[in-house]
C-alpha positions as CSV (number, residue, x, y, z in Angstrom):
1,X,19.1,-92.3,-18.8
2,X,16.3,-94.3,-17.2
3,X,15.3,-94.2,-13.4
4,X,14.3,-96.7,-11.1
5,X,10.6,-95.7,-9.6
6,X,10.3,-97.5,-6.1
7,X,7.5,-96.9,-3.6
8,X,8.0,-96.4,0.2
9,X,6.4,-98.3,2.5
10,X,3.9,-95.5,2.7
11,X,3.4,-94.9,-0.5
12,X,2.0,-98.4,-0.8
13,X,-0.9,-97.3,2.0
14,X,-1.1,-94.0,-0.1
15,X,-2.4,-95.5,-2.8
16,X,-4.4,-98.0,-1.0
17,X,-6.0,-95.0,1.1
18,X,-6.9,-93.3,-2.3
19,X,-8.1,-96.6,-4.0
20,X,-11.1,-96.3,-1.1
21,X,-11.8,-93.0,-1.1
22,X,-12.3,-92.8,-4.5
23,X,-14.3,-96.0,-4.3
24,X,-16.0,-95.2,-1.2
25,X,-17.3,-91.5,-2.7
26,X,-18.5,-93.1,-5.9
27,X,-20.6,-96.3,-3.4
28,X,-22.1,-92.8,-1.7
29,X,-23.1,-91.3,-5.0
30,X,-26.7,-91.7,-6.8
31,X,-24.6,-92.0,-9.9
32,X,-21.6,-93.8,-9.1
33,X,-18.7,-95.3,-11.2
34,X,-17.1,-98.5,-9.7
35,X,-14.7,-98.2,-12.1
36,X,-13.4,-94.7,-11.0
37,X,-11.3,-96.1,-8.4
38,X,-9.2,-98.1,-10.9
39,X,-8.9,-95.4,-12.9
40,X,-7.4,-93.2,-10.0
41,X,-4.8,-96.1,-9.7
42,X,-3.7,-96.3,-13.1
43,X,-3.7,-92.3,-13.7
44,X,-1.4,-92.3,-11.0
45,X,1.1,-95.6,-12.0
46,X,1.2,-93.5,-15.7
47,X,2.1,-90.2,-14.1
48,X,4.9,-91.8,-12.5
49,X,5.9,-93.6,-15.6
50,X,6.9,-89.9,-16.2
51,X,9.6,-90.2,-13.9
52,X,11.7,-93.3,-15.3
53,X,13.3,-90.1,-17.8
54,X,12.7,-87.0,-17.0
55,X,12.1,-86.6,-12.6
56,X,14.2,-83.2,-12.5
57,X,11.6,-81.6,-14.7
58,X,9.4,-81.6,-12.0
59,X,8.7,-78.5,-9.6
60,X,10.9,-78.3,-6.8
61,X,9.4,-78.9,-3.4
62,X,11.9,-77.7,-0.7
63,X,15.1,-76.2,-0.2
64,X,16.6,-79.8,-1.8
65,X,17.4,-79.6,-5.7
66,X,16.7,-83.3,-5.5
67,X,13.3,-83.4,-3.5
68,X,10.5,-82.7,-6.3
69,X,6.8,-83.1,-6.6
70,X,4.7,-84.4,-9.8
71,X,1.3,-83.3,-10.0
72,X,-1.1,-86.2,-11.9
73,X,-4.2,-84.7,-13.2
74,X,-7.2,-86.4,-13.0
75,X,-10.7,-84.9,-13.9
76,X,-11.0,-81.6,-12.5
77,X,-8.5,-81.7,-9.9
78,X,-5.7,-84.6,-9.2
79,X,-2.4,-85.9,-7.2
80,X,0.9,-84.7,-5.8
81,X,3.6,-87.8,-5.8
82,X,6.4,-86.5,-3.5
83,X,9.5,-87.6,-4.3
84,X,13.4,-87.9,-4.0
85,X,16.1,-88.6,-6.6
86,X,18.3,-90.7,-4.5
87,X,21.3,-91.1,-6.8
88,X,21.6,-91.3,-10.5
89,X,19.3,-94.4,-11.2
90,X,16.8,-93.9,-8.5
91,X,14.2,-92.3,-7.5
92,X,11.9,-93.3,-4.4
93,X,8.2,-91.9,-3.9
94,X,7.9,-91.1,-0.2
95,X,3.9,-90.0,-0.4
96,X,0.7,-89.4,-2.7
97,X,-1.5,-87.2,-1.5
98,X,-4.9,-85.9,-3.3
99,X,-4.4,-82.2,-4.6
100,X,-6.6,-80.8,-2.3
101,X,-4.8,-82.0,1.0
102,X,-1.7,-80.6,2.3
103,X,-0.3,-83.2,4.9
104,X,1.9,-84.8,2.7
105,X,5.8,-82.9,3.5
């Protein structure tokens, strides 16, 4: 069975927000990578490429069976893609949030 991934309308700002963080940390670094913030992005688009097959083997977040978070490693920490399975084809990312942060429920 394959799922349909669609991003929220926050989501889409999610992503945007950590594009320029990660940019914006590495611009205030004596050693920056510009190319960091890229590689957040895609880290992120192939984590959720995890859930096109397999989105209930993801930890449960909630009293919901069918609300579930994916964690996305990158470097030493990574992301949290909060999610629902809506039906049987779909599944709809309602927030990315940075490890570290814990606003995103």
């Amino acid at each position: 069975m394959t799922y349909r991934v669609v991003f929220s309308a926050a989501t889409a700002q999610d992503l945007e927000q950590l594009f320029d963080f990660a940019l914006q940390r590495e611009l205030d670094s004596e050693t920056g990578d510009l190319g960091i913030a890229d590689r957040v992005v895609q880290a992120i688009k192939d984590g959720i490429a995890f859930l096109t097959s397999s989105p209930f083997a993801c930890r449960k977040a909630g009293s919901s069976s069918f609300v579930r978070e994916l964690i996305i490693p990158f470097g030493h920490t990574g992301y949290v893609a909060l999610f629902e399975i809506v039906d049987s084809s779909t599944v709809i990312i309602g927030a990315i949030r940075y490890q570290r942060e814990d606003d995103y429920h």
